[in-house]
N, C-alpha and C positions, 0 to 999 in steps of 0.2 A: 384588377390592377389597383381601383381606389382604397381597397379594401388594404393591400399590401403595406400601401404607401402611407394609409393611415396607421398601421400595424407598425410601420420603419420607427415615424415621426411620433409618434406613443412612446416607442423603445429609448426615441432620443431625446425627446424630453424629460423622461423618466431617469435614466442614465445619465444624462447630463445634471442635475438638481442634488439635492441634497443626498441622495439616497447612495450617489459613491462614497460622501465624506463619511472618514470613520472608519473604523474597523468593525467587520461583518464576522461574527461566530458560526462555524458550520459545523454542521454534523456529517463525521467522516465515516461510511459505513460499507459494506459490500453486500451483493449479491448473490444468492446461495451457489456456489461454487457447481461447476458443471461435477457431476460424480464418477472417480475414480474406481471402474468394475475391477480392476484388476489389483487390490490389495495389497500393500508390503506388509513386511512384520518387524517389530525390532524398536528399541528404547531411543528415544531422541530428545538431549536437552537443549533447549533455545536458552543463549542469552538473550540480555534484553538491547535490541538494537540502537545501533550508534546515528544521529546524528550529523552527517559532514557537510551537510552543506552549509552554503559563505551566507547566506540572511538566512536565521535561524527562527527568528520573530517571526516572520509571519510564510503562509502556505499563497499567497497569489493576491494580483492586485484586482482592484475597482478605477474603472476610466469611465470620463465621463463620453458624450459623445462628440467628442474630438480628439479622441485617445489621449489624453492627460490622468494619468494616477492621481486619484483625490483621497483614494482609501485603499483597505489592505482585507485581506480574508486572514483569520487566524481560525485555531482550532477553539471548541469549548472551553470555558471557563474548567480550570485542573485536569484538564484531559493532555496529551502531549503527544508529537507524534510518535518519538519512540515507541512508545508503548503500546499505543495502537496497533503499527507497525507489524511491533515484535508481536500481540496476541494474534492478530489475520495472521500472517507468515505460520504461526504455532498452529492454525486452524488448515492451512492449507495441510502442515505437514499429518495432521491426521486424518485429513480426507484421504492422502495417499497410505492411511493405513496404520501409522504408527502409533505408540503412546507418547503422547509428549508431555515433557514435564517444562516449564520456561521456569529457569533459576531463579530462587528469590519467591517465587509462587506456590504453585500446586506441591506438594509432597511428594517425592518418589515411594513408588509402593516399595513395602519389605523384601528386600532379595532382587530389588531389579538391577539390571547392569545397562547403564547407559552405554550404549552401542556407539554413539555417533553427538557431536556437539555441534548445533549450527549459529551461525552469527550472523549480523546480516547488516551492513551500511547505508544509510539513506544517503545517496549522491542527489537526488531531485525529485522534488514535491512539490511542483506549483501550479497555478492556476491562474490562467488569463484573462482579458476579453478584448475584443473591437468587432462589436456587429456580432461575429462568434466568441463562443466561453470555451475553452479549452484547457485539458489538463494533461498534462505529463509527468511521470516519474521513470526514474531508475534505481534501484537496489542490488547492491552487491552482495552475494550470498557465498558462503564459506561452509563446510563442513569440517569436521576434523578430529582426530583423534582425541579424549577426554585427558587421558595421560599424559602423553607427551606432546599434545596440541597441535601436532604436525598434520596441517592442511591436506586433507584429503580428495577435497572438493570443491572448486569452484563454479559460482554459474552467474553474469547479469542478467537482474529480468529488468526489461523495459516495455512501458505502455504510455499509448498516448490517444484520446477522445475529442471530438471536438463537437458540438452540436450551436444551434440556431438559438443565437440570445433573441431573449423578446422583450422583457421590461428588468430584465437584471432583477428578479428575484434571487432570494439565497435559494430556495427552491432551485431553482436552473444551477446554483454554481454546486451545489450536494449531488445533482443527478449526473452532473458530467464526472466528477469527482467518483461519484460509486461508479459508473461505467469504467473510468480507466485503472482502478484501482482493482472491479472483480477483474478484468481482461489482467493485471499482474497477477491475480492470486491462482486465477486457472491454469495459468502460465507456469504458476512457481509448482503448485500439484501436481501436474504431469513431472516436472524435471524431478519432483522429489521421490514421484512412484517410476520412473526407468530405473533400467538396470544399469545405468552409468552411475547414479549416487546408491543405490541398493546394496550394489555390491561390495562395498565395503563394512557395512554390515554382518554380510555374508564370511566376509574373510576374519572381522573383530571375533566371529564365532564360532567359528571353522579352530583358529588362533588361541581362543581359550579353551576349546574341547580336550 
């Protein structure tokens, strides 16, 4: 029990002091994605994802310990979330098998025919704390024809993590961070490898046979 209470009183003195003021750089990463045995096939271009949420500046705050915002979590210096985003979501869609190209990037090979164009909206990216550090997001994901852009597919993924703050390292706010972010990517894998988004694939190529 003394051991706890010194552990609380550590957290709050720590949290409480300087170390909220400021804005805190994190590194936003994931977890190697649980693997996809059952493989799709078929050409898929990512744009590069949008944005929507209402504070765009920063990903979650710093309180001290009286729950008062003294600071802010942002992302790396030139790193952004879009882009993050949009490259995990591109990684998810080739664990479930595909080749993917994200617009603006990698090259489409010679002679390939993009089957399927995905997009995807950041509705929520943030990260909290009081006592616990917790993250949530939600992404809205779209599929749809390359041609006529006519939405084929929709799906939201949502995830959310919360673990045991101790002295409010960036350490603690990266680990909760990579937790809820792989729990969306494993999320987004499976729905990309079903046969509810697959199939239309199947049809773009059935359609041009």
């Amino acid at each position: 029990m003394k051991k706890v209470l010194f552990l609380f009183f550590l957290m709050l003195g720590v949290v409480s002091s300087g170390c909220a003021i400021g804005t805190t750089r994190v590194v936003i990463d994931h977890d190697p994605l649980v693997p996809i045995v059952q493989k799709k096939k078929g050409n898929i271009a990512v744009e590069p994802f949008k944005d929507v949420r209402e504070q765009k500046e920063y990903i979650g705050n710093k309180r001290n310990g009286f729950g008062m915002v003294l600071g802010h979590i942002g992302t790396m210096e030139n790193e952004t979330l879009e882009g993050l985003l949009t490259k995990y979501f591109a990684e998810a869609l080739t664990e479930a098998g595909y080749n993917v190209y994200i617009t603006g990037g990698s090259p489409i090979d010679a002679g390939a025919k993009i089957d399927l164009t995905v997009s995807g909206e950041i509705k929520e990216f943030f990260l909290d704390l009081y006592m616990m550090t917790w993250h949530y997001m939600t992404v809205d994901l779209k599929a749809f024809d390359p041609e006529t852009r006519q939405v084929a597919w929709e799906k939201e993924v949502k995830s959310e993590e919360k673990v045991i703050l101790w002295i409010g390292a960036t350490a603690e706010f990266e680990r909760v961070i990579r937790l809820s972010l792989t729990k969306a990517l494993d999320q987004a894998a499976k729905e990309f490898a079903s046969d509810d988004f697959s199939k239309y694939i199947k049809q773009d190529k059935e359609t041009s046979q």
